[in-house]
C-alpha positions in Angstrom: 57.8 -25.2 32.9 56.6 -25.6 29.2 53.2 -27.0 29.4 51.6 -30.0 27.7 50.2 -29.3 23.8 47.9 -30.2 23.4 46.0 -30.2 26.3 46.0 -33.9 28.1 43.0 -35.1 28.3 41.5 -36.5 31.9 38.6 -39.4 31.7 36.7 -39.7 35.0 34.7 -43.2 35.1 32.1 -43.5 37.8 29.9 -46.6 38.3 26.1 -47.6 40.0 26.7 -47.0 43.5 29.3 -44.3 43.1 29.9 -42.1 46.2 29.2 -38.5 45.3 32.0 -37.0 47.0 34.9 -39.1 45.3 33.5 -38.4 42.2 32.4 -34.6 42.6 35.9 -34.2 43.9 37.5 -35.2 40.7 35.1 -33.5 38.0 35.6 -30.5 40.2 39.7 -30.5 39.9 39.8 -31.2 36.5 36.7 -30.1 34.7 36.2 -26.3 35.3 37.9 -24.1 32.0 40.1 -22.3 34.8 41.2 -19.5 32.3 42.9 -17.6 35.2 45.8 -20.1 35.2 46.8 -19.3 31.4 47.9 -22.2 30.6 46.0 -25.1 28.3 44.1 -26.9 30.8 43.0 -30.4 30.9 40.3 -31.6 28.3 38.1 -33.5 31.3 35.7 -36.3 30.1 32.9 -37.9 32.3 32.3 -41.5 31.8 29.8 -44.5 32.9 30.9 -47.3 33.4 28.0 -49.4 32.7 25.0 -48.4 30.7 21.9 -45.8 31.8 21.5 -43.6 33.8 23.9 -44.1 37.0 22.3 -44.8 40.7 24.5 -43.1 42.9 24.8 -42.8 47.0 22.3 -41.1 48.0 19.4 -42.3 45.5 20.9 -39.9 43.3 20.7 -41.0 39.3 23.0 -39.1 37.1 23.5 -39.4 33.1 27.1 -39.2 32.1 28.0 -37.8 28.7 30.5 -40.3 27.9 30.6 -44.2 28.1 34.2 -46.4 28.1 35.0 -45.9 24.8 36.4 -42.4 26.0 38.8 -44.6 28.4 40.6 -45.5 24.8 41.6 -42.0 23.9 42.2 -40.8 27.6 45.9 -39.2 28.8 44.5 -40.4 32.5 42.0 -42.3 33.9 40.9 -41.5 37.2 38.9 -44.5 39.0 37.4 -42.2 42.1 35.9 -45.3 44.1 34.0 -48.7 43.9 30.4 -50.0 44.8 31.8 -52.9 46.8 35.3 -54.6 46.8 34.1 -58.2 46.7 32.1 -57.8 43.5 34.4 -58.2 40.0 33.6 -54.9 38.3 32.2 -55.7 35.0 34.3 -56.8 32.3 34.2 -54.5 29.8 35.7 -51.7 32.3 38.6 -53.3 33.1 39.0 -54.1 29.3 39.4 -50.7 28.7 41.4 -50.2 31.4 43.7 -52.9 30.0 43.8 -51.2 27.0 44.9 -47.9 28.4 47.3 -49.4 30.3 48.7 -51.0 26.9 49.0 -48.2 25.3 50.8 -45.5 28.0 47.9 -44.1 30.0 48.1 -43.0 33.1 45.4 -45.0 35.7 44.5 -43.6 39.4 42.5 -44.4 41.8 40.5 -42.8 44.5 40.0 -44.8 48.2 38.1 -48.0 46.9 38.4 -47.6 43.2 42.2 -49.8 43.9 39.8 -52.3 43.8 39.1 -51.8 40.5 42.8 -51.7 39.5 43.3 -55.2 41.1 40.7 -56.9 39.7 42.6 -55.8 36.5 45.5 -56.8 37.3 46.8 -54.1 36.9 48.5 -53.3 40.7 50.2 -57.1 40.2 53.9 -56.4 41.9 53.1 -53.1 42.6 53.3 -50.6 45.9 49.5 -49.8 46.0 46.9 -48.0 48.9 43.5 -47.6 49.6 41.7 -46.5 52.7 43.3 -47.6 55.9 39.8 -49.7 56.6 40.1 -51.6 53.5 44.0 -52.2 53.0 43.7 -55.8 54.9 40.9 -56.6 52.2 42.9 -55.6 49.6 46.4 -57.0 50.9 44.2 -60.6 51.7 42.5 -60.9 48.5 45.0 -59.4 46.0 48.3 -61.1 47.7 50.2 -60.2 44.6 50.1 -56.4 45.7 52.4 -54.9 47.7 49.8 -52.6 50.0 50.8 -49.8 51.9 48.7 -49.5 54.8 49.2 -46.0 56.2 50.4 -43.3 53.0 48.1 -41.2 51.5 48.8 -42.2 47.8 51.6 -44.5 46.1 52.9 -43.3 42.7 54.5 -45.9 40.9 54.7 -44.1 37.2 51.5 -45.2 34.9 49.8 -46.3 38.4 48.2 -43.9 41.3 47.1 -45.2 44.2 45.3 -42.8 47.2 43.9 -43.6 50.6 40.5 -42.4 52.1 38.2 -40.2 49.8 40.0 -36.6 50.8 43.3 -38.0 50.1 42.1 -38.0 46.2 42.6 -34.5 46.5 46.3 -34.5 47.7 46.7 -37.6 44.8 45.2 -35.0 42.3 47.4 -32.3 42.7 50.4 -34.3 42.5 49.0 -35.2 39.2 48.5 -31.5 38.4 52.2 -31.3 40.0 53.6 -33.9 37.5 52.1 -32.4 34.3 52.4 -28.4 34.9 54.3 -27.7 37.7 54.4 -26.7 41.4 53.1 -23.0 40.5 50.0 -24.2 38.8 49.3 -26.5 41.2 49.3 -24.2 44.0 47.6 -22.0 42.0 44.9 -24.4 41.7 45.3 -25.6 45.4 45.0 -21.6 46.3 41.7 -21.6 44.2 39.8 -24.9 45.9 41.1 -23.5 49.3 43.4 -26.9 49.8 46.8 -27.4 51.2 49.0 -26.9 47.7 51.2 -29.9 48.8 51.1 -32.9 51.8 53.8 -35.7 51.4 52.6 -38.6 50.2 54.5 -40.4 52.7 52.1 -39.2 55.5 50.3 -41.3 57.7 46.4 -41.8 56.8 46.0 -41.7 60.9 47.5 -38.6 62.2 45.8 -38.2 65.5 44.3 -34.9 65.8 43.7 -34.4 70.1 44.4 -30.8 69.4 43.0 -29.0 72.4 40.2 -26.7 72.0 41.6 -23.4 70.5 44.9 -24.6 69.4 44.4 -25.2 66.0 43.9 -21.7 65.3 46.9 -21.2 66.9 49.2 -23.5 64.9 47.5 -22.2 62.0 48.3 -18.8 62.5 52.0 -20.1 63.5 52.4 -22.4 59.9 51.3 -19.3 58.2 53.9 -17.2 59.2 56.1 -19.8 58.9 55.4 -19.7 55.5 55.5 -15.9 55.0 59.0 -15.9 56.5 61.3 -19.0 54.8 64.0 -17.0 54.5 64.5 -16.5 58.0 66.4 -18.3 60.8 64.1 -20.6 62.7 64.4 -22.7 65.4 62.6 -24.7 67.6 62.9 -22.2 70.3 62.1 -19.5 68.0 58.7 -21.3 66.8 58.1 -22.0 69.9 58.5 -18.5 71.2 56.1 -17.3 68.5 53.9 -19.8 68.7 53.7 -18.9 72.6 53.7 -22.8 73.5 56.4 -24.5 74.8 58.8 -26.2 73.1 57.3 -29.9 74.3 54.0 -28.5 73.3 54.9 -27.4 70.0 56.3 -30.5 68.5 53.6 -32.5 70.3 50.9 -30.6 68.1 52.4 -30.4 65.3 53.5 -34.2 65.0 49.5 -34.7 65.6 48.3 -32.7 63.0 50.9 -33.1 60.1 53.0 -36.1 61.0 56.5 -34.2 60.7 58.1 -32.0 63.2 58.2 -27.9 62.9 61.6 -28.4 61.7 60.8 -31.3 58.8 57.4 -29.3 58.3 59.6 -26.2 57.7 62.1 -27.9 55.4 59.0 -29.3 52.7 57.6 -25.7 52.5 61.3 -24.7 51.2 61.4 -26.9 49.3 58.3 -26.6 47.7 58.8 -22.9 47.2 62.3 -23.4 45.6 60.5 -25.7 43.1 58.6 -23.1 42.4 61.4 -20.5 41.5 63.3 -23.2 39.8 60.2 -23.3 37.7 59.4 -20.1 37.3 62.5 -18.0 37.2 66.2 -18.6 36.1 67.8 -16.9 38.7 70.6 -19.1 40.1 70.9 -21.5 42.2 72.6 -19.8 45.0 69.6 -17.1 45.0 66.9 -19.4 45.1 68.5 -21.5 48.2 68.5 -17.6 49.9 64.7 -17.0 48.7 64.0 -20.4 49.8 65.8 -20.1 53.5 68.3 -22.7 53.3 71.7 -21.5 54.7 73.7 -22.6 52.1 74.0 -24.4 48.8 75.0 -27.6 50.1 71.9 -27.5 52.8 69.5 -26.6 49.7 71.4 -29.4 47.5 70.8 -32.1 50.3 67.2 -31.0 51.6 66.1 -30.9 47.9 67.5 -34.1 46.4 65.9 -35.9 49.4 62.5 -34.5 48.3 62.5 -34.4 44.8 65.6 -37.4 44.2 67.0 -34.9 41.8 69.8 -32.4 42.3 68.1 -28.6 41.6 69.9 -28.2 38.7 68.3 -31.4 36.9 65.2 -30.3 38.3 64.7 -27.1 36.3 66.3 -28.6 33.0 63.2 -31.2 33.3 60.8 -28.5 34.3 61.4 -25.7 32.4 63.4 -27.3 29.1 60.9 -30.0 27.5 58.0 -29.5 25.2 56.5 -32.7 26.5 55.7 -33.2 30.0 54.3 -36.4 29.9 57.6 -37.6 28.8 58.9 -36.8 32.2 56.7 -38.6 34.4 57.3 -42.3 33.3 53.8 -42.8 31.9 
Protein backbone atom coordinates (compact mmCIF):
# COMPACT_ATOMS: atom_id res chain seq x y z
CA UNK A 1 0.00 0.00 0.00
CA UNK A 2 1.12 3.71 -0.64
CA UNK A 3 2.46 4.92 2.47
CA UNK A 4 1.71 8.16 4.54
CA UNK A 5 3.77 11.46 3.21
CA UNK A 6 4.79 12.82 5.14
CA UNK A 7 5.68 10.73 7.74
CA UNK A 8 2.74 10.76 10.72
CA UNK A 9 3.95 11.88 13.50
CA UNK A 10 3.46 9.72 17.02
CA UNK A 11 3.47 11.84 20.54
CA UNK A 12 4.06 9.51 23.50
CA UNK A 13 2.97 11.44 26.97
CA UNK A 14 4.16 9.84 30.18
CA UNK A 15 3.46 11.26 33.60
CA UNK A 16 5.07 11.12 37.54
CA UNK A 17 4.56 7.65 38.41
CA UNK A 18 4.77 6.21 34.97
CA UNK A 19 5.37 2.46 34.75
CA UNK A 20 8.61 1.89 32.71
CA UNK A 21 7.39 -0.93 30.86
CA UNK A 22 4.23 0.76 29.24
CA UNK A 23 6.15 3.53 28.34
CA UNK A 24 9.55 1.79 27.10
CA UNK A 25 7.12 -0.37 25.11
CA UNK A 26 5.80 2.46 23.09
CA UNK A 27 9.12 4.63 22.51
CA UNK A 28 10.55 1.32 21.53
CA UNK A 29 7.74 0.59 18.57
CA UNK A 30 7.70 3.80 17.35
CA UNK A 31 10.87 5.73 17.96
CA UNK A 32 13.78 3.63 16.41
CA UNK A 33 14.68 5.21 12.49
CA UNK A 34 14.05 1.48 11.29
CA UNK A 35 15.64 2.16 7.74
CA UNK A 36 15.36 -1.55 6.92
CA UNK A 37 11.56 -1.26 6.40
CA UNK A 38 12.05 1.52 3.46
CA UNK A 39 9.38 3.13 3.98
CA UNK A 40 8.99 6.80 5.84
CA UNK A 41 8.61 5.93 9.26
CA UNK A 42 6.88 7.54 12.07
CA UNK A 43 8.27 11.00 13.39
CA UNK A 44 8.03 9.78 17.35
CA UNK A 45 7.92 12.62 19.99
CA UNK A 46 8.37 12.09 23.83
CA UNK A 47 6.34 14.16 26.02
CA UNK A 48 5.79 15.11 29.91
CA UNK A 49 2.95 15.57 31.05
CA UNK A 50 3.62 17.80 33.82
CA UNK A 51 6.68 19.88 34.38
CA UNK A 52 10.50 18.53 35.51
CA UNK A 53 12.09 15.99 35.51
CA UNK A 54 9.61 12.77 35.65
CA UNK A 55 9.63 10.22 38.85
CA UNK A 56 8.94 7.06 37.40
CA UNK A 57 8.27 3.32 38.99
CA UNK A 58 11.14 2.31 40.18
CA UNK A 59 12.64 5.72 41.63
CA UNK A 60 13.65 6.25 38.26
CA UNK A 61 13.64 10.26 37.09
CA UNK A 62 13.64 10.85 33.45
CA UNK A 63 13.71 14.26 31.43
CA UNK A 64 11.50 14.15 28.39
CA UNK A 65 12.37 16.33 25.37
CA UNK A 66 9.07 17.50 24.73
CA UNK A 67 6.22 18.98 26.97
CA UNK A 68 2.20 19.03 25.76
CA UNK A 69 2.44 21.47 23.37
CA UNK A 70 3.77 18.59 21.05
CA UNK A 71 0.20 16.85 21.78
CA UNK A 72 -1.13 19.92 19.42
CA UNK A 73 0.76 18.96 16.27
CA UNK A 74 0.60 15.11 16.96
CA UNK A 75 -0.99 12.43 14.11
CA UNK A 76 -1.45 10.09 17.43
CA UNK A 77 -1.22 10.35 20.89
CA UNK A 78 -0.46 7.37 22.70
CA UNK A 79 -1.49 7.60 26.61
CA UNK A 80 0.79 4.25 27.82
CA UNK A 81 -0.71 4.19 31.50
CA UNK A 82 -1.70 6.32 34.62
CA UNK A 83 -0.32 6.90 38.22
CA UNK A 84 -3.63 6.05 39.84
CA UNK A 85 -7.23 5.93 38.47
CA UNK A 86 -8.93 7.85 41.25
CA UNK A 87 -6.77 10.97 40.93
CA UNK A 88 -8.08 13.66 37.87
CA UNK A 89 -5.03 13.94 35.77
CA UNK A 90 -4.10 17.51 35.61
CA UNK A 91 -5.92 19.81 33.53
CA UNK A 92 -3.88 20.99 31.17
CA UNK A 93 -3.29 17.23 29.70
CA UNK A 94 -6.52 16.53 29.11
CA UNK A 95 -6.82 20.08 27.47
CA UNK A 96 -4.59 19.11 24.99
CA UNK A 97 -6.03 15.99 24.62
CA UNK A 98 -9.36 17.81 23.89
CA UNK A 99 -7.71 19.68 21.43
CA UNK A 100 -6.41 16.74 19.53
CA UNK A 101 -9.39 15.16 19.56
CA UNK A 102 -11.00 18.46 17.99
CA UNK A 103 -8.96 18.60 15.39
CA UNK A 104 -8.74 14.69 13.94
CA UNK A 105 -6.03 13.04 16.09
CA UNK A 106 -5.86 9.75 16.77
CA UNK A 107 -5.76 9.07 20.90
CA UNK A 108 -4.74 5.49 22.49
CA UNK A 109 -4.26 4.16 25.46
CA UNK A 110 -2.18 1.61 27.13
CA UNK A 111 -3.74 -0.59 30.37
CA UNK A 112 -4.50 2.33 32.84
CA UNK A 113 -3.86 5.31 30.69
CA UNK A 114 -8.20 4.76 29.68
CA UNK A 115 -8.30 6.44 32.67
CA UNK A 116 -6.90 9.33 31.28
CA UNK A 117 -9.30 9.24 28.26
CA UNK A 118 -12.28 9.22 30.67
CA UNK A 119 -11.53 11.86 32.79
CA UNK A 120 -11.61 13.65 29.36
CA UNK A 121 -14.43 12.64 28.28
CA UNK A 122 -13.30 11.59 25.70
CA UNK A 123 -14.49 7.51 25.89
CA UNK A 124 -18.34 9.11 26.63
CA UNK A 125 -20.61 6.49 24.54
CA UNK A 126 -17.89 4.63 23.52
CA UNK A 127 -16.80 0.66 23.52
CA UNK A 128 -13.56 1.10 25.74
CA UNK A 129 -10.95 -1.49 27.85
CA UNK A 130 -8.44 -1.45 30.24
CA UNK A 131 -6.80 -4.19 32.29
CA UNK A 132 -9.25 -6.87 33.33
CA UNK A 133 -8.36 -5.73 37.16
CA UNK A 134 -9.43 -2.30 36.57
CA UNK A 135 -12.56 -2.61 34.11
CA UNK A 136 -15.10 -2.66 37.20
CA UNK A 137 -13.37 0.74 38.29
CA UNK A 138 -13.62 2.05 35.13
CA UNK A 139 -17.22 0.76 34.19
CA UNK A 140 -18.35 2.07 38.06
CA UNK A 141 -16.89 5.45 37.92
CA UNK A 142 -17.15 6.37 34.18
CA UNK A 143 -20.99 4.77 33.76
CA UNK A 144 -21.16 6.64 30.46
CA UNK A 145 -18.59 4.06 28.85
CA UNK A 146 -19.47 1.13 27.46
CA UNK A 147 -16.34 -1.21 28.89
CA UNK A 148 -15.35 -4.28 27.64
CA UNK A 149 -14.14 -6.46 30.21
CA UNK A 150 -12.23 -9.33 28.53
CA UNK A 151 -10.66 -7.98 24.75
CA UNK A 152 -7.35 -7.02 24.36
CA UNK A 153 -7.99 -3.50 22.76
CA UNK A 154 -11.34 -1.75 21.38
CA UNK A 155 -10.83 0.38 18.25
CA UNK A 156 -13.53 2.70 17.69
CA UNK A 157 -11.81 5.08 14.90
CA UNK A 158 -10.03 8.40 16.59
CA UNK A 159 -10.19 6.20 19.94
CA UNK A 160 -7.80 3.02 21.04
CA UNK A 161 -8.36 1.30 23.90
CA UNK A 162 -5.91 -1.84 25.12
CA UNK A 163 -6.08 -4.17 28.17
CA UNK A 164 -3.07 -5.12 30.49
CA UNK A 165 0.47 -3.56 29.72
CA UNK A 166 1.61 -6.31 26.96
CA UNK A 167 -1.54 -5.98 25.13
CA UNK A 168 -0.14 -2.31 24.14
CA UNK A 169 1.93 -4.18 21.97
CA UNK A 170 -0.83 -6.11 19.99
CA UNK A 171 -2.81 -2.33 20.09
CA UNK A 172 0.37 -0.87 18.48
CA UNK A 173 0.71 -2.97 15.75
CA UNK A 174 -2.77 -2.66 14.67
CA UNK A 175 -1.86 1.00 14.62
CA UNK A 176 1.17 0.23 12.46
CA UNK A 177 -1.44 -2.24 10.62
CA UNK A 178 -3.89 0.72 9.99
CA UNK A 179 -1.26 3.26 8.61
CA UNK A 180 1.20 1.00 6.46
CA UNK A 181 -0.08 -2.21 6.03
CA UNK A 182 0.03 -5.88 7.20
CA UNK A 183 3.66 -6.34 5.56
CA UNK A 184 5.21 -3.60 7.52
CA UNK A 185 3.68 -4.62 10.42
CA UNK A 186 4.88 -7.96 10.41
CA UNK A 187 7.94 -6.77 9.41
CA UNK A 188 8.17 -4.89 12.44
CA UNK A 189 6.49 -7.69 14.53
CA UNK A 190 9.44 -10.06 12.95
CA UNK A 191 12.00 -7.45 14.26
CA UNK A 192 10.67 -7.02 18.14
CA UNK A 193 10.26 -10.94 18.05
CA UNK A 194 6.23 -10.47 18.62
CA UNK A 195 3.28 -12.31 17.35
CA UNK A 196 2.69 -10.03 13.92
CA UNK A 197 -1.18 -10.22 14.59
CA UNK A 198 -3.60 -11.53 17.78
CA UNK A 199 -7.39 -10.67 17.38
CA UNK A 200 -8.48 -8.04 19.20
CA UNK A 201 -11.41 -9.91 20.14
CA UNK A 202 -9.29 -12.31 22.39
CA UNK A 203 -9.92 -12.91 25.81
CA UNK A 204 -7.39 -10.96 28.37
CA UNK A 205 -7.70 -14.42 30.54
CA UNK A 206 -6.75 -17.27 28.32
CA UNK A 207 -5.78 -19.92 30.78
CA UNK A 208 -2.42 -21.22 30.08
CA UNK A 209 -2.32 -24.95 32.23
CA UNK A 210 -0.18 -26.12 29.38
CA UNK A 211 1.57 -29.18 30.71
CA UNK A 212 5.20 -29.03 31.14
CA UNK A 213 6.78 -29.52 27.58
CA UNK A 214 3.83 -28.90 25.57
CA UNK A 215 4.30 -25.55 24.65
CA UNK A 216 7.22 -26.31 22.68
CA UNK A 217 5.23 -28.64 21.11
CA UNK A 218 2.34 -26.45 19.91
CA UNK A 219 4.92 -24.07 18.94
CA UNK A 220 6.57 -26.20 16.72
CA UNK A 221 2.99 -27.42 15.36
CA UNK A 222 1.61 -23.35 14.78
CA UNK A 223 4.82 -22.92 12.93
CA UNK A 224 4.41 -25.37 10.49
CA UNK A 225 1.09 -24.51 10.30
CA UNK A 226 2.13 -21.45 9.07
CA UNK A 227 4.80 -22.62 6.66
CA UNK A 228 2.14 -24.80 5.02
CA UNK A 229 -1.38 -22.55 4.36
CA UNK A 230 -1.82 -23.84 1.30
CA UNK A 231 -2.29 -27.19 2.24
CA UNK A 232 -5.34 -29.33 3.36
CA UNK A 233 -5.65 -29.49 7.11
CA UNK A 234 -7.73 -30.98 9.41
CA UNK A 235 -8.21 -31.63 12.77
CA UNK A 236 -7.11 -35.07 12.34
CA UNK A 237 -4.25 -34.02 10.32
CA UNK A 238 -3.02 -31.38 13.04
CA UNK A 239 -3.54 -33.61 15.33
CA UNK A 240 -1.57 -36.31 13.70
CA UNK A 241 1.41 -33.98 13.39
CA UNK A 242 1.14 -32.49 16.35
CA UNK A 243 1.30 -36.22 17.85
CA UNK A 244 -1.59 -35.34 20.41
CA UNK A 245 -4.83 -36.42 20.23
CA UNK A 246 -7.49 -34.77 18.75
CA UNK A 247 -9.21 -33.90 22.41
CA UNK A 248 -5.84 -32.79 23.38
CA UNK A 249 -5.20 -30.64 20.60
CA UNK A 250 -8.09 -28.40 20.72
CA UNK A 251 -7.84 -28.43 24.53
CA UNK A 252 -4.33 -26.68 24.25
CA UNK A 253 -4.82 -24.69 21.83
CA UNK A 254 -8.19 -23.03 23.07
CA UNK A 255 -5.92 -22.41 26.37
CA UNK A 256 -3.22 -20.72 24.82
CA UNK A 257 -4.89 -18.59 21.91
CA UNK A 258 -8.63 -18.65 22.59
CA UNK A 259 -9.65 -20.00 19.04
CA UNK A 260 -9.57 -23.52 17.90
CA UNK A 261 -6.70 -25.06 15.33
CA UNK A 262 -9.29 -24.61 12.74
CA UNK A 263 -10.26 -20.66 13.55
CA UNK A 264 -6.46 -20.22 14.53
CA UNK A 265 -5.73 -21.57 10.99
CA UNK A 266 -8.27 -19.46 9.22
CA UNK A 267 -6.73 -15.80 10.85
CA UNK A 268 -3.17 -16.81 9.58
CA UNK A 269 -4.81 -17.02 5.96
CA UNK A 270 -6.16 -14.42 6.16
CA UNK A 271 -3.57 -12.43 7.45
CA UNK A 272 -1.23 -13.67 4.68
CA UNK A 273 -3.77 -12.89 1.88
CA UNK A 274 -3.74 -9.33 3.30
CA UNK A 275 -0.52 -9.36 2.74
CA UNK A 276 -0.49 -10.38 -0.98
CA UNK A 277 -3.42 -8.17 -1.63
CA UNK A 278 -1.02 -5.56 -0.45
CA UNK A 279 1.87 -6.39 -1.88
CA UNK A 280 1.13 -7.96 -5.24
CA UNK A 281 -1.64 -7.69 -7.91
CA UNK A 282 -2.00 -11.07 -8.71
CA UNK A 283 -5.66 -11.99 -8.72
CA UNK A 284 -7.87 -12.91 -6.61
CA UNK A 285 -8.23 -16.45 -7.39
CA UNK A 286 -4.28 -16.91 -6.94
CA UNK A 287 -4.10 -15.30 -3.74
CA UNK A 288 -7.13 -17.51 -2.17
CA UNK A 289 -4.61 -20.69 -3.53
CA UNK A 290 -1.36 -18.94 -1.96
CA UNK A 291 -3.45 -18.29 1.02
CA UNK A 292 -5.01 -22.07 1.36
CA UNK A 293 -8.57 -21.38 1.00
CA UNK A 294 -10.35 -23.94 -1.32
CA UNK A 295 -12.07 -21.70 -3.22
CA UNK A 296 -13.09 -18.12 -4.01
CA UNK A 297 -16.23 -18.20 -2.24
CA UNK A 298 -14.39 -19.80 1.08
CA UNK A 299 -11.66 -16.84 0.74
CA UNK A 300 -14.60 -14.22 0.04
CA UNK A 301 -16.47 -15.35 3.22
CA UNK A 302 -13.39 -16.08 5.70
CA UNK A 303 -12.05 -12.65 4.60
CA UNK A 304 -15.05 -10.32 4.82
CA UNK A 305 -15.63 -11.79 8.34
CA UNK A 306 -12.17 -10.60 9.34
CA UNK A 307 -11.54 -7.60 7.64
CA UNK A 308 -15.66 -6.52 6.92
CA UNK A 309 -14.56 -5.88 3.39
CA UNK A 310 -14.80 -8.05 0.30
CA UNK A 311 -10.83 -8.61 -0.99
CA UNK A 312 -11.40 -6.69 -3.80
CA UNK A 313 -12.23 -3.39 -1.67
CA UNK A 314 -9.51 -4.31 0.45
CA UNK A 315 -6.60 -3.89 -2.00
CA UNK A 316 -8.26 -0.71 -3.75
CA UNK A 317 -7.96 0.86 -0.04
CA UNK A 318 -4.62 -0.56 0.56
CA UNK A 319 -2.81 -0.19 -2.38
CA UNK A 320 -4.81 2.84 -4.38
CA UNK A 321 -4.69 6.00 -1.84
CA UNK A 322 -2.01 8.44 -1.29
CA UNK A 323 -3.40 9.12 2.15
CA UNK A 324 -3.74 6.48 4.67
CA UNK A 325 -5.02 8.24 7.33
CA UNK A 326 -7.97 8.88 5.23
CA UNK A 327 -8.84 5.24 5.49
CA UNK A 328 -8.92 4.68 9.02
CA UNK A 329 -11.77 7.06 10.23
CA UNK A 330 -9.40 9.38 12.22
Amino acid sequence: MPHPHPPPTIAIVAAHGQGLFEFGCAAGLFAPIRPELDVPWYTTQLCAAEPGALRMLGSTQVQLPHGLEALDHADTIIVPGWRDPGERPPQPLLDALLRAHRRGARIASICSGAFVLAWAGLLDGRSATTHWRLTETLARDFPAITVREDVLYVDTGSIITSAGSATGMDMMLHLVRKDYGAHVANLVAERLVLAPWRDAERSQRVVRSIPNGEPTRLARLMEWMRRNLREDHSLRSLSGQAALSQRTLQRQFLEATGLSPIDWLIRERVAFARELLETTDRPLHWVAEQAGFGSQESFRRHFRGQTELSPTTYREQHRGSTNAYALTGC
